[in-house]
Backbone as JSON, one array per atom type, in Angstrom:
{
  "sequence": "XXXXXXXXXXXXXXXXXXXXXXXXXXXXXXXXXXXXXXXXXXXXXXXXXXXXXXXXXXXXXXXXXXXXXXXXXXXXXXXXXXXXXXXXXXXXXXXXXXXXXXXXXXXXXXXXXXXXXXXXXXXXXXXXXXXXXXXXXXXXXXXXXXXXXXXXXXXXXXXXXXXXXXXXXXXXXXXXXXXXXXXXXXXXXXXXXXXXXXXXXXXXXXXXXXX",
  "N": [[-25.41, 12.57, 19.83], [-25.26, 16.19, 20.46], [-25.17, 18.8, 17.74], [-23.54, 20.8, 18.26], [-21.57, 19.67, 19.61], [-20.63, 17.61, 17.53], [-19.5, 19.29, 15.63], [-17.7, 20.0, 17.0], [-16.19, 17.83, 17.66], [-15.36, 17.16, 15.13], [-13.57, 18.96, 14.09], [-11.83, 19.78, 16.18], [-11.05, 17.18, 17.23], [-11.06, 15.23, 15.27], [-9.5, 15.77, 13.07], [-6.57, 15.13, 14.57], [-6.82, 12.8, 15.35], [-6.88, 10.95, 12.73], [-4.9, 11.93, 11.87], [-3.07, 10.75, 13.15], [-3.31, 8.1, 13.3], [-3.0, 7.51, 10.33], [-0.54, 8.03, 10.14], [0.42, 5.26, 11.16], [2.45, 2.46, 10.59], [2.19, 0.39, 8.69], [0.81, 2.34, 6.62], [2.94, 4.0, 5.92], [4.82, 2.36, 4.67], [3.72, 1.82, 2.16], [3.45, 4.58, 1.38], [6.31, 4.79, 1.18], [7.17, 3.12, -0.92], [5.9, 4.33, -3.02], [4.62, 6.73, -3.5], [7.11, 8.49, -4.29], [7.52, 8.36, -6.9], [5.6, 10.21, -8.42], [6.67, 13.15, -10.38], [7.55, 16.33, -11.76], [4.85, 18.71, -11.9], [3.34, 18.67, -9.05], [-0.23, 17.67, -7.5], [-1.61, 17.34, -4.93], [-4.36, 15.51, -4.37], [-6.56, 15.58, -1.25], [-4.58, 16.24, 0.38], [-4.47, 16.21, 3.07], [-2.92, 16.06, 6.66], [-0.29, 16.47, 6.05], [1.59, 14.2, 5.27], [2.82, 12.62, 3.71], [4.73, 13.66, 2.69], [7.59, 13.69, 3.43], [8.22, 11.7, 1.59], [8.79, 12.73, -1.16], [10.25, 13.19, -3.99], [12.8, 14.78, -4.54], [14.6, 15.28, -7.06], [12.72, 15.1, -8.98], [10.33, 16.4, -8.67], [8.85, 19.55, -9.09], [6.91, 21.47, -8.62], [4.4, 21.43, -5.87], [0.78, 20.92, -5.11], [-1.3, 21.27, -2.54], [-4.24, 20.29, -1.68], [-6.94, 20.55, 0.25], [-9.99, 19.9, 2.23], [-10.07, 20.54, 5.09], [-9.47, 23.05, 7.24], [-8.06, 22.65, 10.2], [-6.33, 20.25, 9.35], [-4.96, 21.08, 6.83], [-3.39, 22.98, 8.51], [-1.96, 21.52, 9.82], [-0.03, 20.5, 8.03], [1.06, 22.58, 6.65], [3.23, 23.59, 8.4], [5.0, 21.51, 8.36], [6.05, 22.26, 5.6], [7.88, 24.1, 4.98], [10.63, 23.57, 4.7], [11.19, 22.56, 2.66], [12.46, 21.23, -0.71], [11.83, 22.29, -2.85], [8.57, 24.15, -4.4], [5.65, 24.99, -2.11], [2.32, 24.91, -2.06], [-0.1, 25.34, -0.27], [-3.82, 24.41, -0.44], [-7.52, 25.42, 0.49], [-9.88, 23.3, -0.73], [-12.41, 21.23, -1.6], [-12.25, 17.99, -3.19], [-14.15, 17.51, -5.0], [-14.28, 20.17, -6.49], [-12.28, 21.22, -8.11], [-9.63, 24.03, -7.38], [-8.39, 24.66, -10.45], [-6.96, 24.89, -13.04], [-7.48, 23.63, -16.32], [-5.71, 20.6, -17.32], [-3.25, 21.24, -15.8], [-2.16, 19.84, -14.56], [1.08, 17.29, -13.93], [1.19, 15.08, -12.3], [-0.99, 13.73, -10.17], [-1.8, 12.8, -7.2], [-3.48, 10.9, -4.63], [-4.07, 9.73, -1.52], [-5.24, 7.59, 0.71], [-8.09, 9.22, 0.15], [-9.94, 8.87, -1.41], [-11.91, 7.34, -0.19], [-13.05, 8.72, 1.88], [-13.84, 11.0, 0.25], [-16.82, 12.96, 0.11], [-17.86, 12.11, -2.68], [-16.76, 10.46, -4.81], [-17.13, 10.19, -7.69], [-17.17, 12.75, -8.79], [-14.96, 13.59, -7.68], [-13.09, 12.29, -9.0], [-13.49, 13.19, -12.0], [-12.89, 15.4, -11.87], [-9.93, 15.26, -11.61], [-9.51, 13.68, -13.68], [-9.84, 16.28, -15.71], [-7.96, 18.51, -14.71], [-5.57, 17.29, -15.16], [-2.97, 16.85, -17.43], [-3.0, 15.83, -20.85], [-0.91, 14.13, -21.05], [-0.46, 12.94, -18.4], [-0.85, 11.38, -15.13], [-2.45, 9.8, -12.62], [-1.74, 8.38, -9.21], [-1.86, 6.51, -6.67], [-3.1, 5.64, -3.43], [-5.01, 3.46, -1.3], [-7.66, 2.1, 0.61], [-9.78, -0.18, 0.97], [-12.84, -2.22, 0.12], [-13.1, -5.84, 1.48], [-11.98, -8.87, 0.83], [-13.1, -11.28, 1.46], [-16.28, -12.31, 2.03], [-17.18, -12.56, 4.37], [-15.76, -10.73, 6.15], [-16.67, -8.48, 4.52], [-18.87, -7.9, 5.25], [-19.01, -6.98, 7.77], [-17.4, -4.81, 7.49], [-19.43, -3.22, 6.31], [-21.41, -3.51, 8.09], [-19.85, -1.97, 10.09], [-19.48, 0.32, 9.64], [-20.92, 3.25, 9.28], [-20.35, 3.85, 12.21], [-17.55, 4.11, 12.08], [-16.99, 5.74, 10.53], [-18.07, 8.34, 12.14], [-16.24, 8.33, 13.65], [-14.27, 8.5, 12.39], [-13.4, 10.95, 10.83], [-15.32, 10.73, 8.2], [-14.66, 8.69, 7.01], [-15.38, 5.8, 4.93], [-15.28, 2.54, 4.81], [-16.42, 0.04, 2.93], [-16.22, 1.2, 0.03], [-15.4, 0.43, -2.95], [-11.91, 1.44, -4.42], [-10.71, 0.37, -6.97], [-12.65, -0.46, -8.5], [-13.78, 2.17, -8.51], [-12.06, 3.98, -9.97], [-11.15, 3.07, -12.37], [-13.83, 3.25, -13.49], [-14.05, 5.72, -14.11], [-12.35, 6.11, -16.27], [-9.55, 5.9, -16.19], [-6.04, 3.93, -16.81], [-5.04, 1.07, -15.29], [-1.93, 0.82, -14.21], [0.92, -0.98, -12.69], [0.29, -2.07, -10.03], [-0.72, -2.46, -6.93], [-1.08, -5.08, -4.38], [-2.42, -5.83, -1.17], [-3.26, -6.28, 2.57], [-3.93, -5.8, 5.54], [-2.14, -5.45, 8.72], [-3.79, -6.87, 11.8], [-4.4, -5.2, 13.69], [-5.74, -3.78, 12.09], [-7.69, -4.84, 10.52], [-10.48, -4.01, 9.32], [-10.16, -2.01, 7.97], [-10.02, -3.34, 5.24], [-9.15, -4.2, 2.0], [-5.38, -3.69, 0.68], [-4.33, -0.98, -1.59], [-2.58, 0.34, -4.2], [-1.15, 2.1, -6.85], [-0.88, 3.14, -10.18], [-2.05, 5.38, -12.36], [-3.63, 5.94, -15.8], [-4.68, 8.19, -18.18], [-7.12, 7.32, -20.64]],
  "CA": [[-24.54, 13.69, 20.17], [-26.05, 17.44, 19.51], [-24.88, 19.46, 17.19], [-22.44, 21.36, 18.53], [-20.81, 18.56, 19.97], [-20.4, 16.76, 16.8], [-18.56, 20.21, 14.89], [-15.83, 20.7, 18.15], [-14.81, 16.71, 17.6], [-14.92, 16.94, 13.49], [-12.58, 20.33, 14.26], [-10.71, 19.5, 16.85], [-10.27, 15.84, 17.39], [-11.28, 13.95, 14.47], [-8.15, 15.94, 12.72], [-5.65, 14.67, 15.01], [-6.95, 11.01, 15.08], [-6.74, 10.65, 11.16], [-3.32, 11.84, 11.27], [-1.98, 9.99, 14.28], [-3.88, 6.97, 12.62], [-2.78, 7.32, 9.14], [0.99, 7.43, 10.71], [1.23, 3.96, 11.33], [3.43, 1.7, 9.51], [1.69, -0.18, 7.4], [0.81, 3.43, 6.11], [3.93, 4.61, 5.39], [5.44, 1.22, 4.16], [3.27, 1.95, 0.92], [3.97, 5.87, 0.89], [7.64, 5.12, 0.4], [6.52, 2.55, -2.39], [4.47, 4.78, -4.33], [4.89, 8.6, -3.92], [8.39, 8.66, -5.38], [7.19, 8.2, -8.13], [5.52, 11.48, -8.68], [6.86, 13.97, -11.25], [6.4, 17.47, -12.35], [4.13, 19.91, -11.2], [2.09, 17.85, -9.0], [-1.76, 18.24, -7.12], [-2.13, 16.22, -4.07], [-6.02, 15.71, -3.47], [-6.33, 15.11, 0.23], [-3.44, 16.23, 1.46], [-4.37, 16.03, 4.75], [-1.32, 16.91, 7.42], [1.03, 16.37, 4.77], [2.22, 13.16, 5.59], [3.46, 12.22, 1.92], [5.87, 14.52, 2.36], [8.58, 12.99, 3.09], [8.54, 10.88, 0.31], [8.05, 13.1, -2.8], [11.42, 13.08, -4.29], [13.11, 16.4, -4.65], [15.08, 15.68, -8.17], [11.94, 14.35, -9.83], [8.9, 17.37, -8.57], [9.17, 20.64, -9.18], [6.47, 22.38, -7.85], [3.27, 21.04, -5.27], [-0.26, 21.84, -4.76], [-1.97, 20.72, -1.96], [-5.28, 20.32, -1.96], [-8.4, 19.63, 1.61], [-11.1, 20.98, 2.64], [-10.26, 20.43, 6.67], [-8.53, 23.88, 7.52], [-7.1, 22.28, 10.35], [-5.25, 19.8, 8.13], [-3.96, 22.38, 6.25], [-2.29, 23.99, 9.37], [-0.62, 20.57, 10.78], [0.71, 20.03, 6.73], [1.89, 23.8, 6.51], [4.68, 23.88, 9.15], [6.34, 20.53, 7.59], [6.87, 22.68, 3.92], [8.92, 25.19, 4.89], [12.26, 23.06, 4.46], [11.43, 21.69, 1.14], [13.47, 21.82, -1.69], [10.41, 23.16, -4.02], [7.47, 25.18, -3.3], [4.12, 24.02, -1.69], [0.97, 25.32, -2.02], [-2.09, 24.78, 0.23], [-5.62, 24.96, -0.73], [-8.46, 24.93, 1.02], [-11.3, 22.89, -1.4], [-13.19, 20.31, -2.04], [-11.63, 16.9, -4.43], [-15.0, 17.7, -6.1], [-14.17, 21.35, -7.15], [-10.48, 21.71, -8.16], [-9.45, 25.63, -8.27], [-6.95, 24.72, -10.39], [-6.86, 25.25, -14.94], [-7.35, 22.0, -17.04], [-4.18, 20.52, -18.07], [-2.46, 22.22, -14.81], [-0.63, 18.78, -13.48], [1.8, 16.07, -14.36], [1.18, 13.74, -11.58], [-2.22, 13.63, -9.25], [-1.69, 11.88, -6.36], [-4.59, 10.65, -4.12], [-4.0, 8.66, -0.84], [-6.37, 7.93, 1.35], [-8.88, 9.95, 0.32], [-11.36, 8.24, -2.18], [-12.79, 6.61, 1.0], [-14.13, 9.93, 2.51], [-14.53, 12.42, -0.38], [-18.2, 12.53, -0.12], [-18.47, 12.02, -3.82], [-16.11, 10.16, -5.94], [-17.21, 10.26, -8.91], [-17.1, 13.92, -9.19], [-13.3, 13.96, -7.79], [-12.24, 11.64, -10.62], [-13.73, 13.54, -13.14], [-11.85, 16.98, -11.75], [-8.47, 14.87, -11.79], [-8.95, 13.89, -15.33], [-10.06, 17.76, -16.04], [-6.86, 18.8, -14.4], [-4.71, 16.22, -15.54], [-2.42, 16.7, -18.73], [-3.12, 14.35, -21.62], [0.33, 12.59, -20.8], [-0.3, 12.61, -16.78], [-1.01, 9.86, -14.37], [-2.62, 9.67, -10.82], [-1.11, 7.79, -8.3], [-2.91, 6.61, -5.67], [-2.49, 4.67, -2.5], [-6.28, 3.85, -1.04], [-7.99, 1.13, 0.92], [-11.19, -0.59, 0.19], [-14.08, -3.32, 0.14], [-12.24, -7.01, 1.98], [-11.59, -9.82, -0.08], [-14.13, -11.9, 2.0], [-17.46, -11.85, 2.29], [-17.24, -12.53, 5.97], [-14.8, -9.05, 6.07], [-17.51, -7.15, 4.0], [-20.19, -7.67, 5.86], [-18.61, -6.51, 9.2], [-17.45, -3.99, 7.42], [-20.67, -2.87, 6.25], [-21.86, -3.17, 10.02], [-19.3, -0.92, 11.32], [-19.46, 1.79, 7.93], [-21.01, 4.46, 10.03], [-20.03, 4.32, 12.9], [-16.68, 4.22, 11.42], [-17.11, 7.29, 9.45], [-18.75, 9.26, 12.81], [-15.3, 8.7, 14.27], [-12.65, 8.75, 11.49], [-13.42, 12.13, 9.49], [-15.91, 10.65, 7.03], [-13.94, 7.76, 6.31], [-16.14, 5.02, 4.21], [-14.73, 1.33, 5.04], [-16.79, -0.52, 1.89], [-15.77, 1.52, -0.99], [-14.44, -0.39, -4.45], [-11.38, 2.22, -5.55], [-10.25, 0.63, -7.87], [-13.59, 0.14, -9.96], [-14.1, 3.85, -8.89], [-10.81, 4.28, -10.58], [-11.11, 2.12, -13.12], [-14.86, 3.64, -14.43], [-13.73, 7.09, -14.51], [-11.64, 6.18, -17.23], [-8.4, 5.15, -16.43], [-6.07, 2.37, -17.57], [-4.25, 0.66, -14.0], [-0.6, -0.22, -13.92], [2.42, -0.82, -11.53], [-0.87, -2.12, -8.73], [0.07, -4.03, -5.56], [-2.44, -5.22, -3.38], [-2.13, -6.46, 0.43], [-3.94, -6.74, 3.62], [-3.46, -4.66, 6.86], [-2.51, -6.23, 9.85], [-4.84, -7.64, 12.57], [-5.08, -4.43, 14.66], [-6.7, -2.48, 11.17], [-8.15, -5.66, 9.4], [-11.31, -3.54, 9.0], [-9.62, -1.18, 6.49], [-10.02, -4.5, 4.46], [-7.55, -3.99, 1.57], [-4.58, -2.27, 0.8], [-4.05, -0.7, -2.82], [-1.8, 0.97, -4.39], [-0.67, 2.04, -8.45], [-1.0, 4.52, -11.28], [-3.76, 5.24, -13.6], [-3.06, 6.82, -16.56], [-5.82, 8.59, -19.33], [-7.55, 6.29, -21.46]],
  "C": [[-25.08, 14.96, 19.51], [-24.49, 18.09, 18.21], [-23.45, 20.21, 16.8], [-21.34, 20.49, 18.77], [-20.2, 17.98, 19.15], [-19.38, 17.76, 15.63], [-17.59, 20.3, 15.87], [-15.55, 19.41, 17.7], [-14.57, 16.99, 15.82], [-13.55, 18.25, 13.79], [-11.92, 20.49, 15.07], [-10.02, 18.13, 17.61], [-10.05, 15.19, 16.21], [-9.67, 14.25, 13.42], [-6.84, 14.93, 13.18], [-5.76, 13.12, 15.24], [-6.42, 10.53, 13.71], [-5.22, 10.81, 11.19], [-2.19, 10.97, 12.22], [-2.36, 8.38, 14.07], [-3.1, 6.73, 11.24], [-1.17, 7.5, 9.33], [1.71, 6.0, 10.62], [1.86, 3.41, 10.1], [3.33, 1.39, 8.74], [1.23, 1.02, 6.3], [1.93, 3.34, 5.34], [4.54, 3.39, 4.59], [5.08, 1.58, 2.48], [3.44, 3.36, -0.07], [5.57, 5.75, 0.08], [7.74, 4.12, -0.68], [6.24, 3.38, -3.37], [5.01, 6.38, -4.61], [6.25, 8.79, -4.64], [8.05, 8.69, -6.91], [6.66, 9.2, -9.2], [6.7, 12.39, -9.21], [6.16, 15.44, -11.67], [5.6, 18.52, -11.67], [3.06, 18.79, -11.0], [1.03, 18.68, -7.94], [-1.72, 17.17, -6.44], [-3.47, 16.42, -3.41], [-6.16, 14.88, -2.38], [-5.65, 15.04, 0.86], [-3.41, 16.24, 2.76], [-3.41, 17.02, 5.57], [-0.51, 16.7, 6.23], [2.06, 14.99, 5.42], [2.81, 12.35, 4.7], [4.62, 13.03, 1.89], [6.92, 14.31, 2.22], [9.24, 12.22, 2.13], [8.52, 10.99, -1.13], [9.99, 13.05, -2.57], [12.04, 14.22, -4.88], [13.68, 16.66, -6.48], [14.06, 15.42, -8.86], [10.48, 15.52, -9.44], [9.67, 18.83, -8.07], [8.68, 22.14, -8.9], [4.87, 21.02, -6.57], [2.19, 21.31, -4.89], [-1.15, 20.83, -3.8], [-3.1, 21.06, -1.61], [-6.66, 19.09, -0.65], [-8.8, 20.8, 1.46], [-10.89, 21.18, 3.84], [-8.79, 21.8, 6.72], [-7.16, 23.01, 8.91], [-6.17, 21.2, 10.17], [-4.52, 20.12, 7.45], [-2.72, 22.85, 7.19], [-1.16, 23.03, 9.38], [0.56, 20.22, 9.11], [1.22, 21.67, 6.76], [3.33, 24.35, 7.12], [5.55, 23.14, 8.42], [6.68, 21.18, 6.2], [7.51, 23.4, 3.55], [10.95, 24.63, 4.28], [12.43, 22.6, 3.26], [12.22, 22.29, 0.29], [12.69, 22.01, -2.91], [9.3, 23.44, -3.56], [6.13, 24.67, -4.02], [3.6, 24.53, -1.93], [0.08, 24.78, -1.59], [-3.37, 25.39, 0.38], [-6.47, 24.54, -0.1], [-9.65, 24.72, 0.24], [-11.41, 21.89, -1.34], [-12.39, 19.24, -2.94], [-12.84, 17.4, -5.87], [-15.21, 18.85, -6.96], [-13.0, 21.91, -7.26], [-10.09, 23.1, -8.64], [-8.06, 25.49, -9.33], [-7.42, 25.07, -12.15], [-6.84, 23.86, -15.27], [-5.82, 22.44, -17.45], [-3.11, 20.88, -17.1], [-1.35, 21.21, -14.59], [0.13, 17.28, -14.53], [1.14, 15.63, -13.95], [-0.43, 14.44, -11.05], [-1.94, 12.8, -8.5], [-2.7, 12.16, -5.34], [-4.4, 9.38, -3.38], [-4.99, 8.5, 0.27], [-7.43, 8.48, 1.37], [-10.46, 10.02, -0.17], [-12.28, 7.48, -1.0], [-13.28, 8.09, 1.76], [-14.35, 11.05, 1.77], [-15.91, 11.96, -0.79], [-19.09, 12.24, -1.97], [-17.05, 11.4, -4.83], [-15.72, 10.28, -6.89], [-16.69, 11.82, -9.36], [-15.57, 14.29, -8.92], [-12.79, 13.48, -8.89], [-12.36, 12.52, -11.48], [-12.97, 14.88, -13.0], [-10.26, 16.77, -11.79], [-7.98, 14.54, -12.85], [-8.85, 15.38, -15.88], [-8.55, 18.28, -15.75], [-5.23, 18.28, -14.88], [-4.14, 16.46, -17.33], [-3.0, 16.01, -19.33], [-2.37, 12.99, -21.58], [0.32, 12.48, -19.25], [-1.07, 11.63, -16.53], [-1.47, 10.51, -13.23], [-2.13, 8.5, -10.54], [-1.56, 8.05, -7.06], [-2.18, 5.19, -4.81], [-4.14, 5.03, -2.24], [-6.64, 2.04, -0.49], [-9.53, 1.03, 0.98], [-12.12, -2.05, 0.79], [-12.21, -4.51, 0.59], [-12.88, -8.15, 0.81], [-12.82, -10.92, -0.16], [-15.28, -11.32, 2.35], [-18.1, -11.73, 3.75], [-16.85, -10.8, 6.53], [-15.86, -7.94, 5.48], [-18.47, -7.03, 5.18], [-20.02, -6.97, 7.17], [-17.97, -5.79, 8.96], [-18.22, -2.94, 6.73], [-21.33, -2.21, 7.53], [-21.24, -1.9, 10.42], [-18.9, 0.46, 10.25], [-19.43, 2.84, 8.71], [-20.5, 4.78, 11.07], [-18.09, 4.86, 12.87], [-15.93, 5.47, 11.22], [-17.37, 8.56, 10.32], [-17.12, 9.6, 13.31], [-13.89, 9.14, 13.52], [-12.68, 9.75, 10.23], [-14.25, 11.21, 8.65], [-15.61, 9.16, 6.49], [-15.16, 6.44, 5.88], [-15.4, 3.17, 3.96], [-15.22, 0.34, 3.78], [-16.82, -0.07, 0.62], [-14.78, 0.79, -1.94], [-13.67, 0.99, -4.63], [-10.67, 1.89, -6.66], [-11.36, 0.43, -9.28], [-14.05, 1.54, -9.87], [-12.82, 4.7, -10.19], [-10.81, 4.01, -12.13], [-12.61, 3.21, -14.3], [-14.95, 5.36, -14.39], [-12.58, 7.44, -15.5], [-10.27, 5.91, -17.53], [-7.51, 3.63, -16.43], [-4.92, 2.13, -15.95], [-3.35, 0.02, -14.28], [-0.02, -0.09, -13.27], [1.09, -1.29, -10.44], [-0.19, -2.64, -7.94], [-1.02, -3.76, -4.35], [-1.45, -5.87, -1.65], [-2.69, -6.29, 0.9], [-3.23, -5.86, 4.76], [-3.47, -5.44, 7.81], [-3.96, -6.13, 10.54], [-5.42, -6.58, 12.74], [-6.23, -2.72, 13.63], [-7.33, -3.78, 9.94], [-9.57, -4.88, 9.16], [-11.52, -2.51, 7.97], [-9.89, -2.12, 4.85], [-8.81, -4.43, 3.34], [-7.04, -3.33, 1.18], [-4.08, -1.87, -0.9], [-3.52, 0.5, -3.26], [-1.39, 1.04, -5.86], [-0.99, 3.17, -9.06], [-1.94, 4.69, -12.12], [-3.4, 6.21, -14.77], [-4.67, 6.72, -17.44], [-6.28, 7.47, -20.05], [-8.28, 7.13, -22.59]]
}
C-alpha cells in the first residue's frame, strides 16, 4: 500500500476501528473492575476516545489529564468530557515524553496502550518521573498467550496485526515490562478473551506501585 494510502487509513480509519474494537465487552467488563479505583489528580496515558470514562468515579478524582498522540482520538474523547463532574484535560503527546512536572499525579492509569506505544520502556520511566512517591499506576493491558501454540500464531499475525489495529503489538510481556521498570504488582487478575479475540492472548489487569 503507498504511502499516502497508508496515512488516510492510520487518520481516518484505523481511529475508528480501535475504538469500535476496544468497545466490546470483554473490554469494558475489566474497565468497570479497575478504573474506579483511580484517585486524585490523575494522567491517563493513552487515552484514546475516552472510553474509561465512564468509569472514573466522581467522589474519588479530582482533576484528569489525558494524554495520545492520535489527534483524532483526542476529538472522539473531547465531546464525552463536557458533562463531567471534574475537569479534563487533553494532550496531544507521546507516553514517551510526558509534558507534565515530576511528582504531578496520584494515580497513572494505562489501558491498552503498552501494546502500541512504540517504546515501553521509555513510557514507564516517564510514569515513574511523573508519579508521586505515594502514587500507583493502574493498568488494564493484554499480552503474550499462555500457550506456546497461542504465541506462535501470535507472532505470525504481529504485523499484520499492527498494520491494521493502530500499532497494536499482539506478543508483548506487560507485566515483566511493568514489573522491570520498577514496580511492585498488587490487586492483578488475569483471564482470557473469548474465542472471537483469542489472539489478544491474555487479559491483565492491577496496580503497580513505586518500589
Amino acid at each position: 500500500m503507498c504511502q499516502t494510502c497508508l496515512s488516510w487509513y492510520a487518520r481516518c480509519v484505523a481511529p475508528y476501528l480501535v475504538h469500535f474494537g476496544c468497545s466490546a465487552r470483554a473490554f469494558a467488563r475489566m474497565r468497570e473492575r479497575v478504573i474506579p479505583l483511580a484517585q486524585g489528580t490523575v494522567v491517563e496515558v493513552g487515552f484514546g476516545s475516552g472510553l474509561n470514562l465512564p468509569y472514573y468515579d466522581p467522589a474519588r478524582v479530582t482533576r484528569l489529564v489525558g494524554i495520545d498522540p492520535d489527534g483524532t482520538m483526542l476529538g472522539l474523547a473531547a465531546a464525552k468530557t463536557h458533562a463531567l463532574p471534574f475537569p479534563v484535560e487533553c494532550l496531544r503527546a507521546g507516553g514517551e515524553s510526558l509534558p507534565l512536572a515530576d511528582g504531578f499525579a496520584d494515580t497513572v492509569v494505562v489501558t491498552y496502550a503498552f501494546c502500541t506505544i512504540p517504546d515501553p520502556q521509555a513510557a514507564l520511566a516517564e510514569i515513574r518521573r511523573v508519579l508521586k512517591p505515594a502514587g500507583r499506576l493502574i493498568f488494564i493491558e493484554h499480552g503474550q498467550a499462555a500457550g506456546p501454540r497461542r504465541r506462535r500464531w501470535q507472532h505470525r499475525l504481529n504485523g499484520l496485526w499492527g498494520s491494521i489495529a493502530g500499532g497494536c503489538n499482539l506478543n508483548r510481556d506487560p507485566l515483566a515490562l511493568i514489573r522491570a521498570a520498577g514496580f511492585r504488582l498488587v490487586d492483578r487478575q488475569h483471564g482470557r478473551f473469548p474465542l472471537p479475540l483469542w489472539h489478544l492472548g491474555n487479559h491483565h489487569a492491577g496496580v503497580g506501585y513505586l518500589r
